[in-house]
C-alpha positions as CSV (number, residue, x, y, z in Angstrom):
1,X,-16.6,-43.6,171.7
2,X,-16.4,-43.3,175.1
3,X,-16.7,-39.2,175.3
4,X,-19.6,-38.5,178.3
5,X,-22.8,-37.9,176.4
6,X,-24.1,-34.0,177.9
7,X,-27.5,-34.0,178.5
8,X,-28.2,-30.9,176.3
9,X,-27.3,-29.7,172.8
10,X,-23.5,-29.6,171.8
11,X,-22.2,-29.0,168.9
12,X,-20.7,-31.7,166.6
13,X,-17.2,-32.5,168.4
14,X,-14.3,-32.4,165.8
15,X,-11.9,-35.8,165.7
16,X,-8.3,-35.2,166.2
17,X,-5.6,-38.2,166.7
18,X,-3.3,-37.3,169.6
19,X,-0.1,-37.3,168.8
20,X,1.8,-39.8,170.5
21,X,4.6,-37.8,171.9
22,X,8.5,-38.0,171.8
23,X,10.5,-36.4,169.0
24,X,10.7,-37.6,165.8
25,X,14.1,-36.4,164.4
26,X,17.9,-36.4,165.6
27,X,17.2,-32.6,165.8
28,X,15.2,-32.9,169.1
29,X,18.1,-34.4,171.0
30,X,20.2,-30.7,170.9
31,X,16.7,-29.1,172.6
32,X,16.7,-32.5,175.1
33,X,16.0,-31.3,179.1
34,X,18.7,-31.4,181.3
35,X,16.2,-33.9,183.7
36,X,13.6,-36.3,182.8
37,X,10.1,-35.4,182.6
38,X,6.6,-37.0,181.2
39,X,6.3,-35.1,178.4
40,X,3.1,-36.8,176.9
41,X,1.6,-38.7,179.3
42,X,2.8,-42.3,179.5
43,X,0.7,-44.9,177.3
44,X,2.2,-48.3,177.5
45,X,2.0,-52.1,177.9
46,X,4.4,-55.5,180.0
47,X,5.5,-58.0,177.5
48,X,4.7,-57.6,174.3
49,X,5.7,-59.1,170.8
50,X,9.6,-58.9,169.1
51,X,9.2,-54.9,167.4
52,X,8.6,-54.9,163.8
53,X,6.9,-52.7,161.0
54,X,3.6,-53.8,161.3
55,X,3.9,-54.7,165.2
56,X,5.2,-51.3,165.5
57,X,2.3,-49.5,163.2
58,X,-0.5,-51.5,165.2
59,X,0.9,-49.7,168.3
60,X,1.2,-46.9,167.1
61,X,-2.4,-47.0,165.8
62,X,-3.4,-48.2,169.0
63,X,-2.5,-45.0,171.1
64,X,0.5,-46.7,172.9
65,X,3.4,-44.0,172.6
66,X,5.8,-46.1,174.6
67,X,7.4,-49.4,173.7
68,X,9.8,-51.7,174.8
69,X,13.1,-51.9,173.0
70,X,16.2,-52.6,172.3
71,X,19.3,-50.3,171.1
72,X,18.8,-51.5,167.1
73,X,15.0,-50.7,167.5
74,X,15.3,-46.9,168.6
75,X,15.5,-46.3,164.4
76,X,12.0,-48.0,163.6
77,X,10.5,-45.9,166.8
78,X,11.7,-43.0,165.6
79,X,9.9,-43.5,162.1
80,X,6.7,-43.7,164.1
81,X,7.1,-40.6,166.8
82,X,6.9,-43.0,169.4
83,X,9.5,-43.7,172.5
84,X,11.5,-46.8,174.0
85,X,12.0,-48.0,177.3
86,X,15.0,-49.8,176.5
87,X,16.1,-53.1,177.8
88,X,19.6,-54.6,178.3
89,X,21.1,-57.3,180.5
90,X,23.7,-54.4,181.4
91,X,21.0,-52.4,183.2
92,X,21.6,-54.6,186.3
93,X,23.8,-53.1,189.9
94,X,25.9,-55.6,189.4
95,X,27.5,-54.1,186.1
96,X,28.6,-51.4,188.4
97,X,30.8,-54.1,190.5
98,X,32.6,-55.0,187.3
99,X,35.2,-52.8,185.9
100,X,34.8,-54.5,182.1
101,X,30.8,-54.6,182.5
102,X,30.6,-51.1,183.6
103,X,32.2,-50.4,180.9
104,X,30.3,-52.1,178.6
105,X,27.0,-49.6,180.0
106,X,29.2,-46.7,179.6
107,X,29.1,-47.3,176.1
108,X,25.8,-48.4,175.7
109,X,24.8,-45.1,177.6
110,X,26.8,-43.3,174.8
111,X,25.2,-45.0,171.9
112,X,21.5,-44.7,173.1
113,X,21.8,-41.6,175.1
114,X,21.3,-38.4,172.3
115,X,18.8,-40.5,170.3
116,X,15.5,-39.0,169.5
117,X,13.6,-41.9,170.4
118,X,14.6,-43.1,173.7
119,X,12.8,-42.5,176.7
120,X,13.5,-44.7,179.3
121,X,15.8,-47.4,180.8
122,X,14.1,-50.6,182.5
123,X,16.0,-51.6,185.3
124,X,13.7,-54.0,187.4
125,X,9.8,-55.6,188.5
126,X,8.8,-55.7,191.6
127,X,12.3,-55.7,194.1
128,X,12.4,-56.2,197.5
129,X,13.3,-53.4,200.0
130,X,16.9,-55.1,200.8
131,X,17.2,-54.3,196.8
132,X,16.7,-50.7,197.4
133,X,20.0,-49.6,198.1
134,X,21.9,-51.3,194.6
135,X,19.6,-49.8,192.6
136,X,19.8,-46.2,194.0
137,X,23.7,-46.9,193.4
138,X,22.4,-47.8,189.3
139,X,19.9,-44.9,189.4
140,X,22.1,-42.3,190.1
141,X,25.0,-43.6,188.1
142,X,22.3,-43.6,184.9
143,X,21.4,-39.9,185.5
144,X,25.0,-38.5,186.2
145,X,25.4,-39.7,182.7
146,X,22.4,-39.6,181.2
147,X,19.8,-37.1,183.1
148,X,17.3,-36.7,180.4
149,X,15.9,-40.1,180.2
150,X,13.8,-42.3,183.1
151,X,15.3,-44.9,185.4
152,X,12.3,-47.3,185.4
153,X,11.6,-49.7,188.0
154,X,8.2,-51.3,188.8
155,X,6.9,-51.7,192.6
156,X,4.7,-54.9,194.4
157,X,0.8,-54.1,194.9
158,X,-0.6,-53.7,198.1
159,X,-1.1,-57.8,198.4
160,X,1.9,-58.2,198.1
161,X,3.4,-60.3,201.4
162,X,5.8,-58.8,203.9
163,X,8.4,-61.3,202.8
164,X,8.1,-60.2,198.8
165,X,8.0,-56.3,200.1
166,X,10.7,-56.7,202.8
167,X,9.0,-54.9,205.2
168,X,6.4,-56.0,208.4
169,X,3.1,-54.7,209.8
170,X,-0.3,-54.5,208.3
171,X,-1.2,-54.2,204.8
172,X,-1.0,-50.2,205.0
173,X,2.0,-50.1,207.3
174,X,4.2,-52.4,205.5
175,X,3.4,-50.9,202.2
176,X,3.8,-47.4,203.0
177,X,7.4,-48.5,204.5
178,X,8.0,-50.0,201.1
179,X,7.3,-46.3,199.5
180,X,9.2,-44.4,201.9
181,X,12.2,-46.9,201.3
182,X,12.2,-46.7,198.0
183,X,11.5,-43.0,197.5
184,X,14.4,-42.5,200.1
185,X,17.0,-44.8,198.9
186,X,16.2,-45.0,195.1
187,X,15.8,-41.3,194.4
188,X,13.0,-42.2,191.3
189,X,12.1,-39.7,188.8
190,X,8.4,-41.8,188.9
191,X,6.5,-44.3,191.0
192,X,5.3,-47.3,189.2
193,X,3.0,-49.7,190.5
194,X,1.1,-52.9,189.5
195,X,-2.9,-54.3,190.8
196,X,-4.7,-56.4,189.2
197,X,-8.1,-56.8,191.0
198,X,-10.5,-59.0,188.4
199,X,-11.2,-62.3,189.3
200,X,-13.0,-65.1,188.7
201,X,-15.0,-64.9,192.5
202,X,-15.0,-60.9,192.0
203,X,-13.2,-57.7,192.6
204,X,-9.9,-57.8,194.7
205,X,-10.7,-54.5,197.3
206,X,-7.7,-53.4,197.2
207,X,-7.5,-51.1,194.1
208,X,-8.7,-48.4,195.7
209,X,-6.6,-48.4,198.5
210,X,-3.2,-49.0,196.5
211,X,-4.5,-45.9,194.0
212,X,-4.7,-43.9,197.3
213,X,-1.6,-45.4,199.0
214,X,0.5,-44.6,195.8
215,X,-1.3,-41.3,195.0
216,X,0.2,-40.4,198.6
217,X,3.1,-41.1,198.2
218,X,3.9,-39.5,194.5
219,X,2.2,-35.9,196.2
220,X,4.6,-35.9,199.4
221,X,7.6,-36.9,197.3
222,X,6.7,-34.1,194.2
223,X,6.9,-37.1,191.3
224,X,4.6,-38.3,189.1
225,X,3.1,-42.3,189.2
226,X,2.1,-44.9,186.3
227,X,-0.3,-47.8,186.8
228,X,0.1,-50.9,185.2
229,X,-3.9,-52.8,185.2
230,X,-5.1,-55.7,184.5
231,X,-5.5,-56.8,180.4
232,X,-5.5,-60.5,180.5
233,X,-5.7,-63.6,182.8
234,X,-2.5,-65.9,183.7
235,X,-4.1,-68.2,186.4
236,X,-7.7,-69.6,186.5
237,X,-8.4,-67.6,189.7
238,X,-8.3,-64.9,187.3
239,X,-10.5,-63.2,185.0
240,X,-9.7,-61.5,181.4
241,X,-11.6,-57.9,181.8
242,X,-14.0,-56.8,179.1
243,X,-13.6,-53.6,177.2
244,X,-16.4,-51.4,180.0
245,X,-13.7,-52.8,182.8
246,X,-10.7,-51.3,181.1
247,X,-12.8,-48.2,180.3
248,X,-13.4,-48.3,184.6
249,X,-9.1,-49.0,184.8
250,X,-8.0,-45.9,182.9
251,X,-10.6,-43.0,183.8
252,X,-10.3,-44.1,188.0
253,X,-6.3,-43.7,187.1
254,X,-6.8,-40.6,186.0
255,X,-9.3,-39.1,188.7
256,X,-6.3,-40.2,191.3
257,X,-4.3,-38.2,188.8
258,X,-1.6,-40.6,187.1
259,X,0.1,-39.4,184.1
260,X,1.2,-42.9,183.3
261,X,-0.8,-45.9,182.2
262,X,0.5,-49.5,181.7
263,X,-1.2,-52.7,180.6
264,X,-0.3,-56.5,181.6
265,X,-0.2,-57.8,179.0
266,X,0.1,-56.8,175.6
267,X,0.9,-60.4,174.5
268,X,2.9,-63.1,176.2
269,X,3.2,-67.0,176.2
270,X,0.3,-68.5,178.8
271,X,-2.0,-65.7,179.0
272,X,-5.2,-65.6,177.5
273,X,-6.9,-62.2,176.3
274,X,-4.2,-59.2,176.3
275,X,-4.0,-56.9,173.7
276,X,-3.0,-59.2,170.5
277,X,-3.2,-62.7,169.9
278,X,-0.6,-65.4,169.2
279,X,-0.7,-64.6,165.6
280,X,-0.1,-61.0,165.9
281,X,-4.1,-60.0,165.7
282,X,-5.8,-57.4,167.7
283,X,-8.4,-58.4,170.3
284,X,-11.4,-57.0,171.7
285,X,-9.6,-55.3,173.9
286,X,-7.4,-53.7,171.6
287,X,-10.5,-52.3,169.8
288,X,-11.6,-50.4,173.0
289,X,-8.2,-49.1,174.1
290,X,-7.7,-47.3,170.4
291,X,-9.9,-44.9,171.7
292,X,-9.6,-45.3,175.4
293,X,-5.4,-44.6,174.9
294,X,-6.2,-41.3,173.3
295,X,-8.4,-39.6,176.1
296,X,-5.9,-41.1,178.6
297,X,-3.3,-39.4,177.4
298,X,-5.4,-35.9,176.3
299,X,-7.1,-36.0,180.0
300,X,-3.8,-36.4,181.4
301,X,-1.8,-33.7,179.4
302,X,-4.6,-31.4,180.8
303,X,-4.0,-32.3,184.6
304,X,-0.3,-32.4,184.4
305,X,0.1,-28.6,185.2
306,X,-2.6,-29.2,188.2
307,X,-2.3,-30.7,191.2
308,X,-4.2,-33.4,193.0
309,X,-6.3,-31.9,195.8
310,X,-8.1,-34.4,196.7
311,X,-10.5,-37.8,195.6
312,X,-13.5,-38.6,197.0
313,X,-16.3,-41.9,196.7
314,X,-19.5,-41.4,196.7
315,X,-22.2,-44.2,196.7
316,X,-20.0,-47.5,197.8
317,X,-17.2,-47.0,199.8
318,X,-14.6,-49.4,199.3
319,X,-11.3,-49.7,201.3
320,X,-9.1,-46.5,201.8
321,X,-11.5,-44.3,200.2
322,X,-12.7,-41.1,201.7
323,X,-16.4,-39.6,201.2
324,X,-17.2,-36.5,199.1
325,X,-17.3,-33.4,201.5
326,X,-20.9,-31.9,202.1
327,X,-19.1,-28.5,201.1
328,X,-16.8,-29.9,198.1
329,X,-16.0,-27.2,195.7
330,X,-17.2,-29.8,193.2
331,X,-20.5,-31.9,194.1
332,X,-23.3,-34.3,193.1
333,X,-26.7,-32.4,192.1
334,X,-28.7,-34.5,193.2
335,X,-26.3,-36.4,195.7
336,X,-25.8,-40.0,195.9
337,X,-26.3,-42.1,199.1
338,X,-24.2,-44.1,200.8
339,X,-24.8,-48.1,199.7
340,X,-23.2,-51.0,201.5
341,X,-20.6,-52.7,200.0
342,X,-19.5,-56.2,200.6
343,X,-16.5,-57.1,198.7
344,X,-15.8,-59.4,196.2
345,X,-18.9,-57.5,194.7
346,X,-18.3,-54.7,192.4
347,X,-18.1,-50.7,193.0
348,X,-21.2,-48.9,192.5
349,X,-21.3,-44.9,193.1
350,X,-19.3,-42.1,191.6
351,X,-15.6,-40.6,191.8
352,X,-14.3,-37.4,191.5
353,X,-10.3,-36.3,191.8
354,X,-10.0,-32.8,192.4
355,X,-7.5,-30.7,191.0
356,X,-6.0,-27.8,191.3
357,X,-3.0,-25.3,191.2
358,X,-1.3,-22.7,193.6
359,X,-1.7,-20.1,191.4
360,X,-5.7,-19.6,192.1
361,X,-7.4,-17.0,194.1
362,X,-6.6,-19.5,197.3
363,X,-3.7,-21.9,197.8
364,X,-6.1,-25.2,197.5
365,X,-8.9,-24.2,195.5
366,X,-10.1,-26.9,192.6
367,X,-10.0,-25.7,189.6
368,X,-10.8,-28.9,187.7
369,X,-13.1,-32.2,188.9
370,X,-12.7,-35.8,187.2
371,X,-15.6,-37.8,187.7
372,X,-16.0,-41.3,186.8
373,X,-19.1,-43.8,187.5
374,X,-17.9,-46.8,189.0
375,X,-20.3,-49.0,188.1
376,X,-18.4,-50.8,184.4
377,X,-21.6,-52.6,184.4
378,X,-24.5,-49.4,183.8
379,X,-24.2,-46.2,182.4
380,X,-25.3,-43.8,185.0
381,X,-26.9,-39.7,184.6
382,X,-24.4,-37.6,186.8
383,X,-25.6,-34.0,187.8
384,X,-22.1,-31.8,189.0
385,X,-22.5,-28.4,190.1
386,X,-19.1,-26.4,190.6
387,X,-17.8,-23.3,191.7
388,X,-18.5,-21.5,188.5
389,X,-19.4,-21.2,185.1
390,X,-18.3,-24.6,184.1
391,X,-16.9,-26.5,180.7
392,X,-16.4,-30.0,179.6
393,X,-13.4,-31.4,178.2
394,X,-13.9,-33.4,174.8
395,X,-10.4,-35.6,175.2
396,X,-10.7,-36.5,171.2
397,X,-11.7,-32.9,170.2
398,X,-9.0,-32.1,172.5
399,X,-11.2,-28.8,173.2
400,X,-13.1,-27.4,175.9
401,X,-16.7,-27.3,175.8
402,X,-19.3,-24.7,177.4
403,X,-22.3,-25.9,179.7
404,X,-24.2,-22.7,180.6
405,X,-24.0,-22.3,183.9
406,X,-22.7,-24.0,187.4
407,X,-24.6,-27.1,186.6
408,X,-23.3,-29.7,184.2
409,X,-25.7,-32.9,183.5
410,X,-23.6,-36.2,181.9
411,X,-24.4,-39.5,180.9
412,X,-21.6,-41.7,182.0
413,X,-21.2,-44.7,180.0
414,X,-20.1,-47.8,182.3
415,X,-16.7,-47.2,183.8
416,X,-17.0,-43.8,182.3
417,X,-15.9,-40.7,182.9
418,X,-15.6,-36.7,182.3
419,X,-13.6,-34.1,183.0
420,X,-14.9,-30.3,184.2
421,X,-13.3,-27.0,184.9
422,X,-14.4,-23.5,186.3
423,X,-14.4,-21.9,183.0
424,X,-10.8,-19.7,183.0
């Protein structure tokens, strides 16, 4: 259990299993929104096994609430409350330049469309900028006929070249080019993103700055952003992470205030670690995101009503970051220095998103502070003193716990982290 341990007496925290979001009955499709949103936040996985019972069940167990699919799968999902990103070689722009094909996606649109288990439509990985323009075509085609459901499309990483992104400059100028092309010219209803920054010679220093690059982005455009992280190694210049390194992946995606999570990969032919084995078994890693999935999603459901105000480093400062302000609303009692930091080495310090809504007292006051030690290698004693009475969020409990005062002392286990609020 990954829950912060508070460094005073609690209460024994109740267990409750989250539920994994998406209807469960043909019922829900009369009360469907007109246009898509998250709903639960997103838990979900690239390439996994053919969907089955017990593959299904294991998932399901597992805290993913979104799979991939196909049309004749959308029945078994439905058994199991979860949702499908469904797949289908018609959900390409060049259907739309065929009269019999586009056809073809009408009706698949009207088979799929009102069932209570689909979610999403997967149209494409990782396209260049010249691609933009086809698939806003296919975007908007898919929500003039089916607006309730996500047209998903996966962006490049920050090290990605100038030829793969289609666009020139620096790492930061090219990319945020990328993002304003394709928030422009696709119209998405989310950003997704991939970075995979373990391996073999260190950390790649670049996660922070594609967190805060993408972050950006999803605030000026007014959409919500999923990222996919790293579960497995395909190359020997990359590592497979352990289960404190995933625990490090999912709470720094939440303090930069995603409501989506992704992992590469569940299981796929030549790559070693991932979720399951060959055979279908769970790994390691499996084990740890059972519980990791769950306070994804319940931290997530809790900042979905906030905005992101702001994220700050303190201790190592790696690229694109920004240092906690002396007069943060939320702050480090006692502080923490600066400490160099010479990449491939990995991030040692503290991180805290700050959150927030228009509907305080002042038009950017935090509200709510996610803070997560960096270090997935040492458990670390965090003093945070807010701008109030303050609470603790217990993301299994799913309830909000009292602290007794301004103060709040946590252990954060490695990678760990916590979320707080000015007691309502």
């Amino acid at each position: 259990m990954t829950f912060p341990r508070i460094l005073r007496p609690l209460s024994v925290l109740a267990m409750l299993l989250l539920g994994a979001g998406g209807p469960a009955s043909a019922a829900a499709a009369s009360t469907a929104p007109s246009a898509w949103t998250v709903g639960t936040p997103i838990v979900t996985y690239w390439c996994g096994p053919a969907l089955s019972e017990t593959v299904v069940a294991q998932m399901a167990e597992g805290g993913w609430n979104v799979l991939w699919c196909g049309p004749n799968d959308l029945d078994l999902l439905a058994r199991h409350r979860l949702r499908g990103q469904l797949t289908d070689p018609l959900l390409s722009p060049a259907t739309l330049d065929d009269a019999a094909q586009r056809e073809k996606l009408d009706a698949l649109i009207a088979r799929v469309r009102n069932h209570p288990a689909l979610y999403a439509y997967y149209l494409r990985d990782e396209p260049n900028a010249k691609d933009f323009p086809a698939l806003g075509r296919l975007v908007a085609y898919l929500r003039e006929r089916d607006p309730a459901h996500l047209a998903y499309i996966n962006l490049f990483p920050t090290y990605a070249t100038n030829e793969q992104l289609g666009n020139k400059g620096d790492v930061v100028t090219a990319y945020r080019e990328h993002l304003r092309q394709y928030i422009d010219l696709v119209r998405p209803a989310l950003i997704s993103y991939d970075h995979y920054q373990f391996s073999t010679r260190g950390d790649n220093d670049q996660y922070f700055l594609n967190l805060a690059l993408i972050r950006q982005a999803s605030l000026d455009a007014g959409l919500p952003f999923l990222n996919i992280v790293q579960a497995c190694t395909w190359t020997p210049s990359m590592r497979v992470p352990t289960p404190d390194e995933m625990r490090y992946l999912v709470h720094t995606t939440l303090a930069y205030g995603a409501q989506g999570i992704s992992y590469y990969v569940y299981q796929c032919a030549n790559h070693t670690g991932g979720i399951a084995g060959a055979d279908g078994s769970p790994t390691g890693l499996y084990e740890a995101l059972r519980t990791l999935n769950r306070e994804f999603a319940a931290i997530a459901a809790q900042l979905q009503p906030l905005r992101s105000l702001g994220v700050y480093h303190a201790g190592m400062a790696p690229r694109g970051t920004e240092p906690l302000p002396e007069k943060a609303a939320f702050r480090l009692d006692p502080p923490i220095s600066a400490i160099a930091y010479q990449p491939p080495e990995r991030v040692r310090g503290v991180v805290i998103g700050l959150f927030g809504t228009t509907a305080t007292r002042k038009a950017a006051e935090p509200t709510h502070a996610m803070v997560v030690n960096l270090d997935y290698a040492a458990s670390r004693d965090v003093g945070i003193r807010g701008p109030g009475a303050l609470e603790i969020f217990d993301p299994l409990g799913a309830q909000w716990m009292p602290v007794r005062g301004r103060r709040a002392e946590v252990r954060l286990p490695q990678g760990g982290g916590c979320l707080l609020r000015v007691k309502p």
